[in-house]
N, C-alpha and C positions, 0 to 999 in steps of 0.2 A: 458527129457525136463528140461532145465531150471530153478529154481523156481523164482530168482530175474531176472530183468532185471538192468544191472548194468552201461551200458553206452548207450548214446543216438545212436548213432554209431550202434549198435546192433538193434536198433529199425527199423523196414523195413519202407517206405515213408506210404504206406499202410499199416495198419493193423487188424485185427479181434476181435471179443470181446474178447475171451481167453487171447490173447496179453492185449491188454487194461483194461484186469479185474486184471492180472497181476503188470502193471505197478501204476495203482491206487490203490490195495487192495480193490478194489470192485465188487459186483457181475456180471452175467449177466442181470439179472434181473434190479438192478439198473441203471444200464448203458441205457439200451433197455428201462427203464420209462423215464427216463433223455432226452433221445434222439426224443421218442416220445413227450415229452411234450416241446421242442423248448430248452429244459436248457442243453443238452451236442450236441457236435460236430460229430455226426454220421450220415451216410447216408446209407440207406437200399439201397443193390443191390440183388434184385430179393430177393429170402428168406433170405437175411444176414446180417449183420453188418458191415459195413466196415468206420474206421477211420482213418484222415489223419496225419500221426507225427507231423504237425509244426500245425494244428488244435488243437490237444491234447496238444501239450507244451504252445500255448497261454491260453487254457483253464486253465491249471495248473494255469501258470504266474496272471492270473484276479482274478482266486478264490483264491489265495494264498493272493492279494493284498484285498481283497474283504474281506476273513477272518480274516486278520490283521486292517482293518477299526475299527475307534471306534462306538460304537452303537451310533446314532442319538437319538434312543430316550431315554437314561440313562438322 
């Protein structure tokens, strides 16, 4: 397996958390509260996780813009 993911290309339209824990450097678990509490882009099919590539890249694109913002209340 893989350890990086190195081009978009390579990422399937679908993907699962392992993929996605991958691509973020982040857990299962995090991803799975993320998702349960309306803050990341996944949807449960039957017992699973399943994310959509162009879901996840907008997400990137908003937190990236979101965590370059300057703090409102500094």
């Amino acid at each position: 397996m893989q350890r990086f993911v190195t081009s978009w290309d390579d990422v399937p339209v679908v993907m699962d958390i392992p993929l996605a824990c991958r691509i973020l450097g982040k857990s299962p678990e995090w991803i799975k509260q993320k998702a349960r509490d309306g803050e990341f882009p996944a949807t449960k099919c039957g017992d699973e996780w399943r994310i959509e590539k162009d879901q996840l890249r907008l997400y990137l694109t908003q937190n990236r813009v979101l965590n370059m913002a300057p703090d409102a209340t500094v």
